[in-house]
Structures are given as C-alpha cells and as structure tokens.
LOFI-497013 format. One record per residue (C-alpha): residue in three letters; x, y, z. Coordinates in pm, 1 decimal, decimal comma. Each point is the difference from the previous one (the first is absolute). Layout:
! LOFI-497013
+-----+----------+----------+----------+
|   r |     east |    north |       up |
+-----+----------+----------+----------+
| ALA |        X |        Y |        Z |
...
+-----+----------+----------+----------+
This chain:
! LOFI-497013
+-----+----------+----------+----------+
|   r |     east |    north |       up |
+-----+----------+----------+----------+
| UNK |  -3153,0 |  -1386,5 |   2816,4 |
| UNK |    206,4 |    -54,0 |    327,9 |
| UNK |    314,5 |    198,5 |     46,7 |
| UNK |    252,7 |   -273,5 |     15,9 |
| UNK |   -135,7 |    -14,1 |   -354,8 |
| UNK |     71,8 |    347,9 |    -74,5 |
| UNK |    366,4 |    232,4 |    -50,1 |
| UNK |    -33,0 |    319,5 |     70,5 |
| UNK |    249,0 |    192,3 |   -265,7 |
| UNK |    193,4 |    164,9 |    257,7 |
| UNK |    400,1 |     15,4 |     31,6 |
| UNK |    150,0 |   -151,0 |    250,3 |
| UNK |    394,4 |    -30,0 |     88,5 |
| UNK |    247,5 |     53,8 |   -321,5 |
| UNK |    200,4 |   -258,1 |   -103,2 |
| UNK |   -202,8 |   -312,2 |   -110,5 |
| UNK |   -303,2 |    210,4 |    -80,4 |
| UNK |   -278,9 |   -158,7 |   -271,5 |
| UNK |   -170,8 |    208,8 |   -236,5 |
| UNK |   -250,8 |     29,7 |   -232,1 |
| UNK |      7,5 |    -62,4 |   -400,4 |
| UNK |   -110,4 |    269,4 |   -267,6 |
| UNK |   -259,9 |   -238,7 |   -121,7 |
| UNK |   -131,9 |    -45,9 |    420,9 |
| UNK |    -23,7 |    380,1 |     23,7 |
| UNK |   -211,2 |     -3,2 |   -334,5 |
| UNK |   -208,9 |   -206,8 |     64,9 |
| UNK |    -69,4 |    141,6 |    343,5 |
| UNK |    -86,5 |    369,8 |   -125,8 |
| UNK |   -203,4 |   -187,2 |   -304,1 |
| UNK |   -249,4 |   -156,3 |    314,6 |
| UNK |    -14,3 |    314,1 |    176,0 |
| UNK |   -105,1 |    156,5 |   -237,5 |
| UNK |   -236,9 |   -256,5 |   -136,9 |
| UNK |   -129,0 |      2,0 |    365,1 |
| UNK |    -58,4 |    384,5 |    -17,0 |
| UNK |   -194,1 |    -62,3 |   -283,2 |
| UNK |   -214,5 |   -289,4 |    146,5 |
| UNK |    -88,5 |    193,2 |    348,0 |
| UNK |     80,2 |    368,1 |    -79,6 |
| UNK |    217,8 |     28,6 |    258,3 |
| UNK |    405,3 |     17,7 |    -35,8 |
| UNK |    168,6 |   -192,2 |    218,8 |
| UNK |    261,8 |    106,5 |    210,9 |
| UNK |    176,4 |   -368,9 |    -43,2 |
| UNK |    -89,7 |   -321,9 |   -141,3 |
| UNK |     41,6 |   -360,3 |     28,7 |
| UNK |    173,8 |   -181,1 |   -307,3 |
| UNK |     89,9 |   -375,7 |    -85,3 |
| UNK |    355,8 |     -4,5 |   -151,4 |
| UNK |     43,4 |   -288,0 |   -262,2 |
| UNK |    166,4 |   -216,6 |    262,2 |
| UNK |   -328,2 |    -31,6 |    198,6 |
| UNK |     73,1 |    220,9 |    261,6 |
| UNK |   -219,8 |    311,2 |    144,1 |
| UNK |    141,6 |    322,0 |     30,7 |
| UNK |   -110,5 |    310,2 |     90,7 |
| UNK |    136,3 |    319,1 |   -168,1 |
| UNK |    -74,2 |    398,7 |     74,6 |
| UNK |   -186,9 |    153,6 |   -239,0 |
| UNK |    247,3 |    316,1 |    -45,6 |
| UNK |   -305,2 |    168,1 |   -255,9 |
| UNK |   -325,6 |    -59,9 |    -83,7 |
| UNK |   -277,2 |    233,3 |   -176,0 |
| UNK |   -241,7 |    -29,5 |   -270,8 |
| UNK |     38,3 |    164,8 |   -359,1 |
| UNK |   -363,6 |    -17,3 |   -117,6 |
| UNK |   -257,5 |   -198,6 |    127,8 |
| UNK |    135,4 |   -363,6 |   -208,1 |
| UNK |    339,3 |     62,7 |    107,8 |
| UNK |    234,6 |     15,5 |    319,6 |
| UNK |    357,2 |     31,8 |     -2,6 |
| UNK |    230,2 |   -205,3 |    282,2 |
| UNK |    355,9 |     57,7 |     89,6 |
| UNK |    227,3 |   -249,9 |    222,7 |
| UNK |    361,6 |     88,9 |     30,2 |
| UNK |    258,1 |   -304,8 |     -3,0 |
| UNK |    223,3 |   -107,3 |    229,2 |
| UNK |    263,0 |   -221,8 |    -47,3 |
| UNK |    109,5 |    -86,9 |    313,4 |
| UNK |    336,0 |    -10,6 |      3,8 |
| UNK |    117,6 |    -78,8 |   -342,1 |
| UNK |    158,6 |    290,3 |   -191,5 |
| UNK |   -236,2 |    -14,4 |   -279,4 |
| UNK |    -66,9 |    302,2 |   -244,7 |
| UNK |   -383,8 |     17,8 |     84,3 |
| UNK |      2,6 |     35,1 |    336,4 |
| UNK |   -240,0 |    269,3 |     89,7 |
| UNK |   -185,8 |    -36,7 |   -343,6 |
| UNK |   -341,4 |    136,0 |      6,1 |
| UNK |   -204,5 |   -303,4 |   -143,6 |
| UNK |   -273,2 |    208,9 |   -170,8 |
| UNK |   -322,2 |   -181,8 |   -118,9 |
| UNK |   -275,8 |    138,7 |   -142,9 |
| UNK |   -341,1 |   -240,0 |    -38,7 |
| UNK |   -259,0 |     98,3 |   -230,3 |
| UNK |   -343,8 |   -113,9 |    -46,2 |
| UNK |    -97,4 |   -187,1 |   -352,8 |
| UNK |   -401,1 |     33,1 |     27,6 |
| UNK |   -130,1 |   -306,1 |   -200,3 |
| UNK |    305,2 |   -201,8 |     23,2 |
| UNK |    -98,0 |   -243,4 |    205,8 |
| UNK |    308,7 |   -197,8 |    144,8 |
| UNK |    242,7 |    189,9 |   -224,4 |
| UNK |    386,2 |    128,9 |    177,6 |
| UNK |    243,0 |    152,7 |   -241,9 |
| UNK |    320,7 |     63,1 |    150,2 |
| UNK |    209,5 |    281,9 |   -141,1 |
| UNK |    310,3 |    178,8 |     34,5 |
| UNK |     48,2 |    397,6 |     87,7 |
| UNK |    269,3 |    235,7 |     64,9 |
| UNK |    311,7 |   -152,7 |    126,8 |
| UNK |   -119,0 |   -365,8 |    -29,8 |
| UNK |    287,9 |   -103,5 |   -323,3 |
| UNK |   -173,7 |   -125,1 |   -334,5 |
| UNK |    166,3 |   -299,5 |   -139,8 |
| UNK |    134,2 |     36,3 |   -336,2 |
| UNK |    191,0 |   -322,9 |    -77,8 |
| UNK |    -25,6 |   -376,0 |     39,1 |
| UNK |    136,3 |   -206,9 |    258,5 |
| UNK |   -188,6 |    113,4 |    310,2 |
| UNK |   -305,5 |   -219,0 |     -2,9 |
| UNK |   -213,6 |    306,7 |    -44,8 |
| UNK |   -203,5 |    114,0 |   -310,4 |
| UNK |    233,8 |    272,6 |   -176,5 |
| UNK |   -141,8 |    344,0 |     11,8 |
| UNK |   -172,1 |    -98,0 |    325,3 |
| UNK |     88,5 |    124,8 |    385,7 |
| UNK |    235,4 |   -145,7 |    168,0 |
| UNK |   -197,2 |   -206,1 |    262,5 |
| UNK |    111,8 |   -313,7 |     61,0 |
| UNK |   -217,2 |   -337,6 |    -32,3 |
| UNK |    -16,8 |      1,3 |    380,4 |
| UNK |    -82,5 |    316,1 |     88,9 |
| UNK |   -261,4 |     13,7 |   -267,5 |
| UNK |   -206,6 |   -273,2 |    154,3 |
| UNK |     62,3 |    115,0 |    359,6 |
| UNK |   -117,1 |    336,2 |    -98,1 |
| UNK |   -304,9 |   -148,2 |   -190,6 |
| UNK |   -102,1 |   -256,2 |    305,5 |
| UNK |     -2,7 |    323,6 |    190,2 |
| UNK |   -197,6 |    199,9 |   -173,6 |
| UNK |   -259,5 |   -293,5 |    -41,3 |
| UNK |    -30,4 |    -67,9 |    352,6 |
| UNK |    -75,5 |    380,1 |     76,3 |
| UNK |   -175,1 |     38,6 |   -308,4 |
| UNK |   -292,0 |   -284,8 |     93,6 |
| UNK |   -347,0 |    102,0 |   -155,2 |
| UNK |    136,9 |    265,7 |   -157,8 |
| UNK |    177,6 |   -223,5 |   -321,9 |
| UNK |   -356,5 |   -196,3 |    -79,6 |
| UNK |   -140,2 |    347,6 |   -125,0 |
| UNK |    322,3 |    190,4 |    -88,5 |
| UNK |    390,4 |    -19,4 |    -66,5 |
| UNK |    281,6 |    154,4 |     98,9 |
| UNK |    328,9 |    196,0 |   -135,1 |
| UNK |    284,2 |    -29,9 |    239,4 |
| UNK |    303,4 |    226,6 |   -108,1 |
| UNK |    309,7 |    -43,7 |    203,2 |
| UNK |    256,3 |    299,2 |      1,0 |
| UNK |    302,5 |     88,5 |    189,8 |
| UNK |     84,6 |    367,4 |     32,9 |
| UNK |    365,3 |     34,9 |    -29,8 |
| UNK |     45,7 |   -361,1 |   -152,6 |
| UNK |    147,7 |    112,1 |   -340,3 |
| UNK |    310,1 |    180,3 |    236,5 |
| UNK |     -5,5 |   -298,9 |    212,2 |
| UNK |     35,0 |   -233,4 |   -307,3 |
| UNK |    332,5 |    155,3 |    -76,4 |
| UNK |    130,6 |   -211,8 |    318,2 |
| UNK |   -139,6 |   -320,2 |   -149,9 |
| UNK |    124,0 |   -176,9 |   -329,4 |
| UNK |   -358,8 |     21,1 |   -127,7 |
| UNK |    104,6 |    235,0 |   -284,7 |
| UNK |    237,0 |   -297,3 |   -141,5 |
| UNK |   -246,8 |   -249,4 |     45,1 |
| UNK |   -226,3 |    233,7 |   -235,4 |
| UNK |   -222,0 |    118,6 |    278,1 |
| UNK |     -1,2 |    370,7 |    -41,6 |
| UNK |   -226,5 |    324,1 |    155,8 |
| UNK |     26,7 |   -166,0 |    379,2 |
| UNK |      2,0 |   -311,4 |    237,2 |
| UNK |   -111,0 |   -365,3 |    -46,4 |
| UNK |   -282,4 |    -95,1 |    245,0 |
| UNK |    186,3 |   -335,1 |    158,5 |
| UNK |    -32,7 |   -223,1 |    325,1 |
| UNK |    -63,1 |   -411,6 |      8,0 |
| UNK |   -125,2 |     -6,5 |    314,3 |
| UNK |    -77,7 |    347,4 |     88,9 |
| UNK |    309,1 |     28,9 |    269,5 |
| UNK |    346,9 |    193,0 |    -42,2 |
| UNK |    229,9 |   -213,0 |    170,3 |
| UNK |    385,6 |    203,8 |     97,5 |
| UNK |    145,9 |   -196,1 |   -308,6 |
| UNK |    306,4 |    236,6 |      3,8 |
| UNK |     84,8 |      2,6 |    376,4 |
| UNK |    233,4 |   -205,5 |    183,1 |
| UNK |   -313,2 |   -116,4 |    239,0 |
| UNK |   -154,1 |   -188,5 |   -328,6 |
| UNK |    321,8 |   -160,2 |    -70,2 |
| UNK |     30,4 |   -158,6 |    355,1 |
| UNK |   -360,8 |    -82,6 |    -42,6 |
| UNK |    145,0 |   -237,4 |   -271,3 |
| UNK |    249,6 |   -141,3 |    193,3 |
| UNK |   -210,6 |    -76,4 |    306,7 |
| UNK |   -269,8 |   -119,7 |   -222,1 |
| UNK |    301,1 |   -273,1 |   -103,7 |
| UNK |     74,5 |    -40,9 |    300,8 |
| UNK |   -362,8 |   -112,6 |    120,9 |
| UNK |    -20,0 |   -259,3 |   -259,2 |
| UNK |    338,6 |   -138,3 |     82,3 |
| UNK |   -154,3 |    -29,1 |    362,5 |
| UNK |   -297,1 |   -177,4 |    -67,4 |
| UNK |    166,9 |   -256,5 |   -221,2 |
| UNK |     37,4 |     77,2 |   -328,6 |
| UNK |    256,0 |    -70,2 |   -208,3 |
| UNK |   -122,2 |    180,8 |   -316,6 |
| UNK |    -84,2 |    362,6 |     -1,1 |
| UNK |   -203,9 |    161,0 |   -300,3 |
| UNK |    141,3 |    328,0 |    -99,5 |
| UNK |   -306,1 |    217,1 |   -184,5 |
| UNK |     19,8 |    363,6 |   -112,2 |
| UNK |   -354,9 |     82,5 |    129,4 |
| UNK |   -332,1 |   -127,7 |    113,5 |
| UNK |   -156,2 |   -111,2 |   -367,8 |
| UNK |    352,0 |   -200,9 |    -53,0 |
| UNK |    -42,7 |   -166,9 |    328,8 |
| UNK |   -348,5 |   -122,0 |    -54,1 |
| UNK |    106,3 |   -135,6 |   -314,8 |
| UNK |    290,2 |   -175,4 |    168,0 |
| UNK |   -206,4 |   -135,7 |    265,0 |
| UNK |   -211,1 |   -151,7 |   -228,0 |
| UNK |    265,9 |   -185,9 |   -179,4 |
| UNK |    170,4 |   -101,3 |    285,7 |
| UNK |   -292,5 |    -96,1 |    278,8 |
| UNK |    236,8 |   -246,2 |    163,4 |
| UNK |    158,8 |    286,4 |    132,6 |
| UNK |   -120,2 |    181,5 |    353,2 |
| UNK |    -67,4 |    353,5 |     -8,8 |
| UNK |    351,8 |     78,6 |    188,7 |
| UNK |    172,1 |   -137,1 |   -269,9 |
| UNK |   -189,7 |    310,6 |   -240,0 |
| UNK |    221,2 |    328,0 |     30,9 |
| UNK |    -95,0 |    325,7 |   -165,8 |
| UNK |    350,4 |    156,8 |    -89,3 |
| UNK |   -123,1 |    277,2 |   -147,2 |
| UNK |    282,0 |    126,0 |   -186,8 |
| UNK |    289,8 |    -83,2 |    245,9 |
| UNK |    131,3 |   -272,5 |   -185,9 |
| UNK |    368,1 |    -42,6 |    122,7 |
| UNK |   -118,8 |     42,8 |    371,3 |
| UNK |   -260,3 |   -259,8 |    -31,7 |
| UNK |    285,0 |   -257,4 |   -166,7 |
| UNK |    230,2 |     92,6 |    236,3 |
| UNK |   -174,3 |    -62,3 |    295,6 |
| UNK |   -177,2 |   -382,5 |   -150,0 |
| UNK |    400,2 |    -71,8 |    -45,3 |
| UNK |    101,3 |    115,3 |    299,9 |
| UNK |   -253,1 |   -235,2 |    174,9 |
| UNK |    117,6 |   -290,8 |   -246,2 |
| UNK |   -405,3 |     -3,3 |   -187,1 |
| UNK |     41,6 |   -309,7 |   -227,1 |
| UNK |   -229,3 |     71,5 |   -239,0 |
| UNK |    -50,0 |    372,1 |   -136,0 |
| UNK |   -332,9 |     86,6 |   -226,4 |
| UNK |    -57,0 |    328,2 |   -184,0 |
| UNK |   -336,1 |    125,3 |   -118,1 |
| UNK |      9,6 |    259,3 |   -218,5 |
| UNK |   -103,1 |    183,9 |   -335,3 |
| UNK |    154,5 |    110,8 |   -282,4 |
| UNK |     98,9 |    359,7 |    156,3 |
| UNK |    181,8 |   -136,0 |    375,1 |
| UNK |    103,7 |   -286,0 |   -239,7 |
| UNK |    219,1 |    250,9 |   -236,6 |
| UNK |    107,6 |    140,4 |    276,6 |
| UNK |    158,7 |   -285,6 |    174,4 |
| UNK |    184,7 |    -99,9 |   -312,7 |
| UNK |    177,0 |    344,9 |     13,0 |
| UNK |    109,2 |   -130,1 |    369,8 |
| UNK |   -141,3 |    313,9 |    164,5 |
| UNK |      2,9 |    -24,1 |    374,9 |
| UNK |   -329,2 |    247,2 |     10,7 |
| UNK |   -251,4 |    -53,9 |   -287,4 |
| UNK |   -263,5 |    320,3 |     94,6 |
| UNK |    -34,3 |    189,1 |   -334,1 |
| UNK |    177,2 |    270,1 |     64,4 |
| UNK |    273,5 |   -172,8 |     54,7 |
| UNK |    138,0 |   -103,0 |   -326,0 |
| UNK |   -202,4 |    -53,6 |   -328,7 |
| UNK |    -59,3 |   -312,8 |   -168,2 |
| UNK |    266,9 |   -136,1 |   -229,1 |
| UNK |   -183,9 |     18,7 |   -335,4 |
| UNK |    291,3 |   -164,4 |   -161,8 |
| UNK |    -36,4 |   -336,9 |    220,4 |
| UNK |   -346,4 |    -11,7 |    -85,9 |
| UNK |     75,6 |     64,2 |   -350,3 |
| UNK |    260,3 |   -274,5 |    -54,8 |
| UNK |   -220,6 |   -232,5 |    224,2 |
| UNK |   -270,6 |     67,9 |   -273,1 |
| UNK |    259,2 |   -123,7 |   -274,2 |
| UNK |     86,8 |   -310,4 |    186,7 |
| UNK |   -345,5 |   -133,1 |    -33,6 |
| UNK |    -88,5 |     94,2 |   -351,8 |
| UNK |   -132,7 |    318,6 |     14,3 |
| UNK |     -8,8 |    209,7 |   -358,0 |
| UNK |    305,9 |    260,3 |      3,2 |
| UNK |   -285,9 |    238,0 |    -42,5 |
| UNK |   -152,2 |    -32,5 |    325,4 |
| UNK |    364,6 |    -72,5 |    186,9 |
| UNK |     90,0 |    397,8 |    -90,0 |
| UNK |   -399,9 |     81,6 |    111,2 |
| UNK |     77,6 |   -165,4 |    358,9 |
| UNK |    338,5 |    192,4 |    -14,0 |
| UNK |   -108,9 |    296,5 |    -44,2 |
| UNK |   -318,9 |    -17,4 |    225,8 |
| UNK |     32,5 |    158,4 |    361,7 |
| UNK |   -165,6 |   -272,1 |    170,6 |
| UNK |     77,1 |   -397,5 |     54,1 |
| UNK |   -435,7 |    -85,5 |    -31,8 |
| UNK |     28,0 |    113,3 |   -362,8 |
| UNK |    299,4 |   -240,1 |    -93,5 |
| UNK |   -257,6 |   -271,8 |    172,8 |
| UNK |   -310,8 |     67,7 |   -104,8 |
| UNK |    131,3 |     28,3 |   -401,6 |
| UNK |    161,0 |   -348,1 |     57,3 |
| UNK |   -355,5 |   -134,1 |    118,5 |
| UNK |   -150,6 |    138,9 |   -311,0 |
| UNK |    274,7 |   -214,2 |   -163,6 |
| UNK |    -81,6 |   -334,9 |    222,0 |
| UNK |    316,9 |     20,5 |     68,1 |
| UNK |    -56,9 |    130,0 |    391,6 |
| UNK |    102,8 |   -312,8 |    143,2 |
| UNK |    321,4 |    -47,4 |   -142,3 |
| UNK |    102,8 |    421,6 |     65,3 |
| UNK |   -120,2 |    -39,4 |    380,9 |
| UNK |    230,7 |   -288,0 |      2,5 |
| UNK |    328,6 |    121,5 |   -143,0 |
| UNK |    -50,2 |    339,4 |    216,4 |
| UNK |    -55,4 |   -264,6 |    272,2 |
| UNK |    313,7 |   -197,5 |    -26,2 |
| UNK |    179,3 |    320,6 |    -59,6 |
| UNK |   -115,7 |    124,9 |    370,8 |
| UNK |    138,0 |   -341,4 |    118,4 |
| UNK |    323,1 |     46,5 |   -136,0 |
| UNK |     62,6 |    326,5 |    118,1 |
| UNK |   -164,2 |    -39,7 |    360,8 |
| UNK |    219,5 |   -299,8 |     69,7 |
| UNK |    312,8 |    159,2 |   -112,3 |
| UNK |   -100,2 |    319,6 |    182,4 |
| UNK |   -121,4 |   -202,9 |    332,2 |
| UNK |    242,9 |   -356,0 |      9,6 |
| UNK |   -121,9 |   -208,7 |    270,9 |
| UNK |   -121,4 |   -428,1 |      7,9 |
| UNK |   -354,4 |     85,8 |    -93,2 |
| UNK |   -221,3 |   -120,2 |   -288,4 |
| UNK |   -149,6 |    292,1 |   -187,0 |
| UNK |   -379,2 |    -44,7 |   -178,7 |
| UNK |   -133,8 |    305,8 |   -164,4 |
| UNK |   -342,3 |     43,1 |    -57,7 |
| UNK |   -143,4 |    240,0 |   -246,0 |
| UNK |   -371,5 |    138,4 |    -37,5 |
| UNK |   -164,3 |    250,5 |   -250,4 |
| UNK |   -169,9 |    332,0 |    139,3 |
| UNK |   -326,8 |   -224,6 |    123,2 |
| UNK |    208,1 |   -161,8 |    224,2 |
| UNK |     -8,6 |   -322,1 |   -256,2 |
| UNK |    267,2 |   -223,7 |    -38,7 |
| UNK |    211,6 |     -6,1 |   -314,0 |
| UNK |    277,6 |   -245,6 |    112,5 |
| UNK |    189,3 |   -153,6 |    272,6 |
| UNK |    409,4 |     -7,4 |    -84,9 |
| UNK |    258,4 |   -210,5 |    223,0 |
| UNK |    337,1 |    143,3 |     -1,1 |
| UNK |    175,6 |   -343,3 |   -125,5 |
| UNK |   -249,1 |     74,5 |   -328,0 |
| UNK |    271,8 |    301,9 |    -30,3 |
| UNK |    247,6 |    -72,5 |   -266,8 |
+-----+----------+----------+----------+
C-alpha cells in the first residue's frame, strides 16, 4: 500500500478538522483484533478500509487476548472537530472463535451499544443499534483479516462502548426507542465538522465552484447516499453541479440565490424532507424533531386508514410514517405530498427566480418520485 494511499489518524490544526464515525472505529478494533487472533500478535495499530473506499490507519489504544479463541481490541474515537457526544468513545470489540463454523460472523451488541426496541429505524427490533453501513464495513473487515481462518471456523464479533448508555443521554436515541447506549452510525466512515461555521462555507464555496465552471443548476443533497441517487437521475448534470449540504439548508439556498442558480434540485429522504417542510434553517437532529403531525395529515391526504394516520403521529421517527405507507402501496403518493409540501415552504422561506425540482429516494438510495414545484397546488 503506498502512503499517498494511506491517513494516518492524527490531529492536525482545529477548526475544519475530519473525524472518524462510531461504526469506522468498530470496525477498526473488530480487525485488530481478528488480526491478533490470526498471527498471535496484538497490534499496536492497524490499517482499515472505511465504507467510502478509503485506507486509514488507526492506533490500537488496547489489545490482549482473553483465552486462547479470543482477543479483545480497543480504538478510541475522534471526531475531529465536530462537537459530537462520542468523542473519545472507547470502541470495544471483542472477536471470538466459532470452531466448526466455517464462514460464519455474528455481529452482536454489548454494553453501551443501544438495543432497538421500536420500528422505524431500519433495524431488526430487539437488535443493537449498528447501522446497515457499519455492519458491512465491520464484517468486510473482519473477513479480510480473518482469511483461512472462516473456511474451518466462525466468528462472534460483539461491539460495546463503555460509557455509551451516559453518552446516549446527549443523543435523542432514547425517543427514537434506542435505549441502554449509542447507535453504531457512519455512511462513509468520515465525521465531517457538520456543526461548524468552516462546513457551512464549505457549502457556499462548493456553490460557488459550480457557478464558476458553468453551471446553471446546482443539486442540493443531504448526504453522500442522496447524492448518488441524484446523480443517477440527473447524469446530464457535471459533478460541480452535485452539492452535499449536509444539513445547512438556508445557507446552501441562500448562497445558489445569491449567485442567481436557475434551476435548484433537492435530493432527499423522508427525514431532511420533514424537516424542510418545517422551514428549519439547520436540519441536524438535534436540532428540532420531526413534525409528526405533517406527516400524519400528509398520510390522510393520500388515503391512508385513520388508524395508521394516529400510528405515524404518534411514532418518533419520519421512516416509520414511510415505510407503513409502502406496506400500503401507497409510498408513492406520501413521498409526493411531503414533497410538494417541502416546495411550498422552501420557496416561501427562500424567494428568488429559480425553478425548484425535488427529488425523493427511500433508505437504499432508490428513487420514489421526482416532484416539480408548479405540480404544487
């Protein structure tokens, strides 16, 4: 592997400062101590590929053997410089020999790693809390470490974050019905500043690039799944034209008015979508929490049984309203009325002589519908 390849987890100057994801930690201890078990050596530091591709190399802050089928690996997060709540985690992970098992990894949950207890989440309920993501990054890991090992024997991999039941209490996880600790998260495996002023401008020059090389639509997305989606259904469009926003929705608007953008796209789902109905400037969860009632009364414009409009009202997340309308077949026509909703309230919030196209996409980064804003009554 040449270095150019490799980042060395090391800080560097505060202010615009990346990090590293709960789920990247995780699976990092999970190889090292897969690795331990492979060579019977601990390593002092190990090399891991985040879910974006990329090669990283994280200290090993503890590794050591509990019997002669197990080994125990610790890597403490950092978060760069985004306040987040599990900054300085210990990412705890315990890998286990299955003799006989050939090929077999269970994945499971320990202390301070929250157990999911309601619908909604995309998770199994009374499962850990470790994202689809993280749960392949952490099992591509461990297979690459693992080699011979898996075509005699499997392998239990128990993720646990001392600590992470206090640090939940700084999260909404309880509300969503996560409860005990932390979720395991991360898309791509990088913490990016979302809540500093340096991400923000990041936005705006990232506008202004696009407006520099030509374009005169820009493609507003919440995060890297929504932007693959939109690039897909709009590959006419250069990559400059493809801004991740993140949640900084009014500074993104504002600066593709500013610089007179004739044609604004938003790719979202169902969560950022809410969101931008309720015209908040900043979408990040802990912001504000998803109107229920929109969703709710959304659900009654297209047909939904009163029985499931007071479910969706009284659920704590915007996936649940969405995924009972799919069970309905009635997906299409919910996405779209939260759609034109957005429209409404982001053109009224943000005036300006721009067309506005929102795009929508389920939690697979699939596309549900595509809504212009003169389909808005």
């Amino acid at each position: 592997m040449s270095e150019e390849k490799i980042r060395k987890s090391v800080p560097k100057k505060r202010g615009n400062r990346t990090g590293f994801t709960t789920g990247a930690c995780a699976a990092a201890a999970a190889k090292a101590a897969t690795m331990a078990l492979v060579t019977g050596e601990p390593p002092s530091e190990i090399e891991c590929r985040l879910p974006n591709g990329q090669i990283v190399r994280f200290p090993v802050h503890e590794a050591r053997f509990l019997d002669a089928d197990a080994c125990r690996a610790v890597v403490v997060k950092d978060a760069g410089d985004d306040p987040d709540a599990t900054h300085g985690a210990h990412l705890t992970v315990e890998v286990r020999r299955l003799p006989g098992r050939a090929g077999v990894i269970e994945l499971r949950g320990g202390e301070g790693v929250g157990v999911v207890t309601k619908p909604g989440l995309g998770l199994e309920v009374g499962g850990p809390a470790i994202n689809p993501v993280p749960r392949r990054n952490i099992t591509e890991n461990v297979q690459a470490a693992a080699g011979e090992l898996l075509r005699t024997d499997g392998l239990e991999v128990r993720v646990s974050v001392p600590g992470g039941e206090e640090m939940a209490k700084k999260t909404l996880n309880a509300r969503l019905g996560i409860l005990g600790g932390i979720s395991i998260l991360g898309t791509t495996g990088i913490v990016r500043p979302y809540s500093t002023a340096a991400f923000r401008a990041s936005v705006v020059q990232a506008v202004d690039v696009a407006v520099a090389q030509g374009c005169e639509a820009v493609v507003f997305t919440t995060g890297g799944r929504t932007e693959k989606f939109a690039m897909r259904q709009l590959p006419q469009l250069p990559e400059a034209a493809f801004v991740q926003m993140g949640d900084f929705v009014k500074a993104a608007f504002r600066a593709a008015i500013a610089r007179r953008v004739r044609h604004i796209y938003v790719g979202a789902m169902i969560g950022k979508l809410t969101k931008m109905c309720q015209g908040l400037a900043v979408t990040h969860a802990w912001k504000a929490e998803v109107d229920r009632d929109l969703l709710a009364e959304a659900a009654r414009e297209v047909g939904a049984p009163e029985a499931v409009v007071e479910e969706i009202r009284a659920a704590e997340t915007a996936r649940f309203g969405a995924e009972r309308l799919a069970e309905l077949g009635l997906a299409v026509p919910f996405h779209r009325a939260v759609a034109q909703r957005a429209i409404r309230r982001l053109k009224a919030d943000h005036p300006g002589e721009y067309r506005l196209t929102v795009l929508v996409c389920d939690f697979e980064g699939q596309a549900i519908c595509r809504v212009e804003e003169d389909e808005c009554p």
